[in-house]
N, C-alpha and C positions, 0 to 999 in steps of 0.2 A: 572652399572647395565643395562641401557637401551639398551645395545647394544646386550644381550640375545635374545631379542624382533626383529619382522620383521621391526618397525618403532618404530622412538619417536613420530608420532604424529600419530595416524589415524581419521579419519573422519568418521561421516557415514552422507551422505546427500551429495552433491553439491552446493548448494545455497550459494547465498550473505555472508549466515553465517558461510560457510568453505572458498570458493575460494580465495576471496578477503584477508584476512591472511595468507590461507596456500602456494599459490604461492612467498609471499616474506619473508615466513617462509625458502621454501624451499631454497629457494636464498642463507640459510644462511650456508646450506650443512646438518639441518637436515632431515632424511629422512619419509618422507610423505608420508600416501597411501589415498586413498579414493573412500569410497564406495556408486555406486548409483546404484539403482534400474531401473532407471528410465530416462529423458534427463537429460546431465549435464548442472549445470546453476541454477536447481530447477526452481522455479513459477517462478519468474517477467520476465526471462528473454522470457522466451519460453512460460506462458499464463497467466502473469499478465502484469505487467508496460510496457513495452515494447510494447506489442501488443495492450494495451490499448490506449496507446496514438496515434499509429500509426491510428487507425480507427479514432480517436479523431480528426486530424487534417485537415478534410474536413468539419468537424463539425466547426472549428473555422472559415473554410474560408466564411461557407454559414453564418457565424453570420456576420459577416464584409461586403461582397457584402451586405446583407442585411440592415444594418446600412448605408450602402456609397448609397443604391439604388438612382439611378438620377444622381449620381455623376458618378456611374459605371453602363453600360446597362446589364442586362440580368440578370435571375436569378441564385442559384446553386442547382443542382439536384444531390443526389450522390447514384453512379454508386454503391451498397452494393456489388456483385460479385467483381470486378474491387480493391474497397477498401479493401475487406481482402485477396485477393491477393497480393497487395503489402503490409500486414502486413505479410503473407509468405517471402515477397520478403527481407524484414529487418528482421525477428526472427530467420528463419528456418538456418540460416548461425552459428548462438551462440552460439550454444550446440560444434558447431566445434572445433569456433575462441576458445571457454574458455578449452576446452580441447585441444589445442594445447599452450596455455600459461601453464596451468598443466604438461602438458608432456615434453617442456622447460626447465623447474627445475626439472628435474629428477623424478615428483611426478608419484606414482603406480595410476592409475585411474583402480577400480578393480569392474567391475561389477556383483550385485548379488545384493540380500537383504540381511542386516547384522542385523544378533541376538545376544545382551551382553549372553558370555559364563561364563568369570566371569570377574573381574575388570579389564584384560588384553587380554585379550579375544573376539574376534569376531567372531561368526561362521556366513561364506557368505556362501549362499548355500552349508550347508556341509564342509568347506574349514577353519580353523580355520587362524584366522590372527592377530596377536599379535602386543602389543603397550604397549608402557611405558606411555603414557597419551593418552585421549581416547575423543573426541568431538561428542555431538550428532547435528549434525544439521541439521532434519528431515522436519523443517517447519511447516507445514498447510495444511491441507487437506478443500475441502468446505462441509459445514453442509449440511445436508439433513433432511429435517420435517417427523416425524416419523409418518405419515399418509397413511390409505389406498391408492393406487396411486401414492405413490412417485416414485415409478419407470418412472412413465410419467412425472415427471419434470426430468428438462435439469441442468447444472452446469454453472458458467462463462466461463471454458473453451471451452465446447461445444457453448457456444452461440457467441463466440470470432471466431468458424470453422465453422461459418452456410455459406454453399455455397449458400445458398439464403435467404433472411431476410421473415422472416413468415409474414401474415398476422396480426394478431393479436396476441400482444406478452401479458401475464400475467406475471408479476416480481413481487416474493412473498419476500416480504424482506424492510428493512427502513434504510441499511444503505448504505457505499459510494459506493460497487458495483452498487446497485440495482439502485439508483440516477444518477450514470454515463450512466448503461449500457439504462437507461431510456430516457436518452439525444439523447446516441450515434441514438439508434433505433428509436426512433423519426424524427431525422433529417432526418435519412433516406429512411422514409415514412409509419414507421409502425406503426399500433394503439396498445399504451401501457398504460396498468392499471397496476397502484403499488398498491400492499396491503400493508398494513402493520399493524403488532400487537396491538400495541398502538396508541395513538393519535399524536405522532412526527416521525419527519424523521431527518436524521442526528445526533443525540441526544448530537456526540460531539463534534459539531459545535456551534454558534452562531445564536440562535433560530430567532432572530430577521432578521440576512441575510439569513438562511434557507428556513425563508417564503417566501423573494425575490425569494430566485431561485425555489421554490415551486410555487410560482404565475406565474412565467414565464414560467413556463413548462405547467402547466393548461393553460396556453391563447393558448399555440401552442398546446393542443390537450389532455396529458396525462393527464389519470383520476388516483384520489387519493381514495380506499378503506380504510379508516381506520377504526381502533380497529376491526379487521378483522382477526377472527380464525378461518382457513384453516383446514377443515377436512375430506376433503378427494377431490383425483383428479380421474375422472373418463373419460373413450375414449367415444367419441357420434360420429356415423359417422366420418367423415374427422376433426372433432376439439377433443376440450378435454373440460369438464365442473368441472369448479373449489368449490365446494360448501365449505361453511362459515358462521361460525354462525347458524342463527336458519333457516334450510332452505334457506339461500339464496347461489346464484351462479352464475360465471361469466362466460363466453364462452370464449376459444383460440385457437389458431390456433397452439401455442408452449405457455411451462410453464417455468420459468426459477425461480429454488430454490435459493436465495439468501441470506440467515438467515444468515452467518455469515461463518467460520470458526473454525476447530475445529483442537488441537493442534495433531501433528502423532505422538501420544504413544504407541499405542497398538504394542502388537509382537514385540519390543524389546526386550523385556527380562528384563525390567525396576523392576519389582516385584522380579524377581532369586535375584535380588542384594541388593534389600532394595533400591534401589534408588527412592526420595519421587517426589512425581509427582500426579498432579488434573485435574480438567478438563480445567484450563487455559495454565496446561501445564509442565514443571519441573523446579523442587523449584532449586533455586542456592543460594550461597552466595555471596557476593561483590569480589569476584575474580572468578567469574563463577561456580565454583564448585557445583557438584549434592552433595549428602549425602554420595559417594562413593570420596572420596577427588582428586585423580586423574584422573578421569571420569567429562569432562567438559558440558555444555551445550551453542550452540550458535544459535542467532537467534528467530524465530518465534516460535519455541517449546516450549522457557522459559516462566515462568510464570513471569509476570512481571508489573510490573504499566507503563513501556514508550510504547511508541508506538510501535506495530508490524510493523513495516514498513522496509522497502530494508534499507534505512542510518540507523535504528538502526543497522540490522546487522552487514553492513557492519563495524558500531563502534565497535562491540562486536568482531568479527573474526580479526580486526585488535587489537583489545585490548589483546586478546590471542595470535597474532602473538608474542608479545613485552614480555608474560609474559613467555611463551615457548624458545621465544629467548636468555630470560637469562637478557634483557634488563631493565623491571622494575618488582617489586613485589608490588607495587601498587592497592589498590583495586580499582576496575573500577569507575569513574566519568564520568557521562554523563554530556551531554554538552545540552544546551535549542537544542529541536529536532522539527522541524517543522511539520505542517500537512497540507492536500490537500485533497478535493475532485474535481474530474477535470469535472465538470458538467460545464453549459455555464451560465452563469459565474460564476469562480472557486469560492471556499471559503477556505482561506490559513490562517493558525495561527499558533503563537509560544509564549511559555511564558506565563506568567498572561494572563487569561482570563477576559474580561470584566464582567462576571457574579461572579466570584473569586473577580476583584474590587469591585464592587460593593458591594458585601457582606462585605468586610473585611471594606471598609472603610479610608482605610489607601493610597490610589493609588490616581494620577492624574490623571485623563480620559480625551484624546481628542478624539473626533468626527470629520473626512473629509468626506464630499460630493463629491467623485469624477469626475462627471460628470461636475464638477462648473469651476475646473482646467482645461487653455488651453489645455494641453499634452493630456486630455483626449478628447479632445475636438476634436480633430485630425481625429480621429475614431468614434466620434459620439457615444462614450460610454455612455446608457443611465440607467445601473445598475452599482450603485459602491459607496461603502461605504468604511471607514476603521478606527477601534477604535484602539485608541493607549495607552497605560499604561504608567506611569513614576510612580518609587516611590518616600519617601521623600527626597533623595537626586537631584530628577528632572534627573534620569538617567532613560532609555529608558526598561523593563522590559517587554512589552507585548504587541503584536500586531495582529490586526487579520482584515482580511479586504474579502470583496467580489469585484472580478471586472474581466474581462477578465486577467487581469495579475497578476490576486491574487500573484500566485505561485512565480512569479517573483520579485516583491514589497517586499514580507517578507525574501525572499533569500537575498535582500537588505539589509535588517534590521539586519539581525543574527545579526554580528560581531557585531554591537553596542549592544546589549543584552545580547550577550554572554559572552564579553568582557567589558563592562558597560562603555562605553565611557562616556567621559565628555563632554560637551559642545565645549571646546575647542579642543578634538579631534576629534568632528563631522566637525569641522569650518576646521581641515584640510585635509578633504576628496573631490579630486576636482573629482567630475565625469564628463564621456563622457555629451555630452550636444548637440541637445535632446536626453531624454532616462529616462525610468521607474527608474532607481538608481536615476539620479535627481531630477524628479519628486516625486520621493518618499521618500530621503532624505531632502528634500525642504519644507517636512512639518512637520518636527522635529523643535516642538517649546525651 
C-alpha cells in the first residue's frame, strides 16, 4: 500500500525531532521527504543551544580569570560584536552540514509550509505531497505578553543577533532563558533587570541553589523586579518605558519578552482532521501517535510531562526511526532525562528531586559542599552544592547539583541512575584521574 504514496515517511519540521531519525531511517531505503519553512535544523541549532553556548563561553572564561585573579594578571572584558560573530562563525555552517547529511540518504528536503490535507495528505504551498505515515515536528515558537507595546519587545532569537549589546536591557520573564540571557548580558557589561511574575525564578530547579545563583547575579549588578505585571511597553525618546503594576515603570534601552514558549499548532490543519491538541501542544499516545493513528507527533510540539529539550527529541525521532523501520512495536520508554540551566554557575538535575525526597520520605539524601573538595579547589570554585538521592535499596536515583560543571557532574551520574548500579558496579568504574567523573563519582557513598 505505501508505495501509492510519494513517501512512507514525511515530516513537516526539521528539527532535532525529524533529522536525527529520519536520516538513519533513510539509510534503510525507506523513502523520506521533509518539509521546512524555514532554516533546516529548526531552533537549537541555528537560535537556541548552539548559539547559546557559543556566547556563553567567554562568560565562563571571565568567571575563572576572575576566581585565579593574582594567580592570572589582567582582567576579562568581552568584546559583544566580536562574540556573536563567532557564534555566526560556528551556527551559520548547520543549516548546510544537516542538509547535506539529508540529501546523503536520498531524503526530498521540500521547502514550503505544509498544511494536513487529510491523513495522507500535505499541501506545501499549494503542492499536494503524500505519505503513508506522517510526523509533525513543528517545535516551538517564543511567547509574546499580550500587552499594549509588545511590538517593542524583542525575542531570544533577536537578542542572540544584537550587532551591539544595548545599554540597558529589560528581560521580562523567570525562567532558563531569561536567567541565562541575564548572565550572558551582564558579563558583557550591560545593565539588566529581570522581571518577573511571581515571586521565583527557575521554579524547576532547586529553590534553595536558585537563590545562590540569584544572589550572585545581584552582587554583580542585575536587579530582580518581582511579582511584577507588565502592562504595557511604551517608546520615550531613544529608550522604551516598561510600566507594571500600579503605576509603576522601569526604563530601557531594549526589552527582551521571555515568558516562555508556545507549541507551533496553528495552520496545520490539526482541527480538518480531529487531531486533539491544547495549548501545551499535541496529545499522542505511548507510540507517538496524534488521534489520527498514522499521523505521528515528535519533539517540542507534544504535549507532554518530560522535558522540552534537544535529547528529549532527539529520543523521540530516533524512537520512530526503530518503529517505522519495522524494528520494534514497542511503546516508547524514556529514559531518566537531564536538565540545565547554563547561568554561572549551572544548575543541573536528573531523577528524584530533593523537594520529591523530601516530601515522600522514603529517599536517602546526601548533601556536598563543593567548594570543601580539592578538585574543586583547583579553580577556586566558591559556589557549589550537590544533593544526591538513593532509594531503599541505597541505589543512586536522583541528583541535582549547582557548580560551574553542574552539567558535566550529572552527565556523570546518568548511567548509575538510569541503570541503578549497585555498589559493586560503581566500585568497578575506573575513571580518567583528575577529572569531574572522579571527582563526582568519589562521592557516591
Amino acid at each position: 500500500m505505501a508505495n501509492q504514496y510519494d513517501y512512507d515517511v514525511l515530516y513537516i519540521g526539521s528539527g532535532h525531532g525529524t533529522f536525527d531519525g529520519a536520516i538513519p531511517l533513510a539509510s534503510t531505503g525507506k523513502r523520506v521527504g521533509v518539509i521546512e519553512t524555514d532554516l533546516i535544523g529548526g531552533t537549537c541549532p541555528n537560535r537556541g543551544c548552539n548559539a547559546k553556548i557559543t556566547l556563553d563561553a567567554p562568560v565562563q572564561l571571565a568567571r575563572l580569570t576572575e576566581r585565579l585573579d593574582g594567580i592570572v594578571s589582567g582582567g576579562i572584558s568581552i568584546n559583544w560584536e566580536q562574540n556573536e560573530q563567532h557564534m555566526h562563525e560556528v551556527i551559520d555552517e548547520l543549516p548546510t552540514m544537516i542538509a547535506g547529511l539529508m540529501k546523503s540518504v536520498n531524503i526530498d528536503i521540500i521547502k514550503g509550509y505544509g498544511v494536513l490535507a487529510d491523513n495522507h495528505t500535505v499541501m506545501v504551498d499549494g503542492t499536494p505531497k503524500t505519505a503513508d505515515k506522517i510526523v509533525i515536528s513543528t517545535g516551538q515558537h517564543p511567547h509574546r505578553l499580550e500587552v499594549p507595546g509588545n511590538d517593542l519587545m524583542h525575542d531570544s532569537e533577536e537578542f542572540m543577533n544584537l550587532k551591539r549589546l544595548p545599554r540597558q536591557i529589560v528581560i521580562i520573564g523567570a525562567g532558563y532563558i531569561s536567567l541565562e540571557f541575564a548572565t550572558i548580558a551582564n558579563a558583557a557589561g550591560a545593565q539588566v533587570t529581570v522581571m518577573t511574575h511571581g515571586d521565583r525564578v527557575l521554579r524547576k530547579f532547586y529553590q534553595p541553589y536558585v537563590d545562590q545563583v540569584v544572589a550572585d547575579l545581584k552582587s554583580r549588578g542585575v536587579q530582580f523586579i518581582y511579582d511584577a505585571k507588565v502592562t504595557e511597553v511604551e517608546k520615550a525618546a531613544d529608550n522604551f518605558v516598561v510600566h507594571y503594576n500600579d503605576d509603576q515603570q522601569v526604563t530601557a534601552s531594549w526589552v527582551l519578552d521571555a515568558t516562555g514558549r508556545n507549541p507551533n499548532v496553528d495552520g496545520l490543519g490539526l482541527n480538518k482532521l480531529g487531531i486533539k491538541y491544547n495549548r501545551n501542544g499535541i496529545s499522542v499516545n505511548d507510540h507517538l501517535q496524534t488521534s489520527v493513528d498514522n499521523i505521528y507527533a515528535s519533539g517540542d510540539v507534544i504535549d507532554k510531562d518530560q522535558p522540552k529539550l534537544t535529547p528529549t527529541a532527539i529520543f523521540e525521532s530516533t524512537y520512530l526511526m526503530h518503529q517505522f523501520a519495522g524494528d520494534s512495536d514497542a511503546p516508547i520508554s524514556y529514559p531518566a532525562i537531564p536538565s540545565v540551566v547554563f547561568t554561572s554557575p549551572r544548575i543541573a538535575k536528573v531523577g528524584v528531586t530533593p523537594e520529591a525526597a523530601k516530601d515522600s520520605g522514603d529517599f536517602d539524601i546526601q548533601t556536598n559542599h563543593l567548594p570543601d573538595d580539592w578538585y574543586r579547589k583547583v579553580t577556586k570554585e566558591k559556589i557549589g552544592d550537590n544533593t544526591l538521592i538513593y532509594n531503599q535499596q541505597h541505589q543512586l536515583v536522583g541528583a541535582t547539583e549547582i557548580s560551574d560543571q553542574a552539567e558535566n557532574a550529572i552527565n556523570t551520574l546518568l548511567p548509575a541512575i538510569e541503570f541503578k548500579f549497585s555498589a559493586d558496579q560503581l566500585g568497578r568504574l575506573i575513571t580518567l584521574f583528575p577529572s569531574i567523573a572522579a571527582d563526582t563519582l568519589g562521592q557516591l557513598s
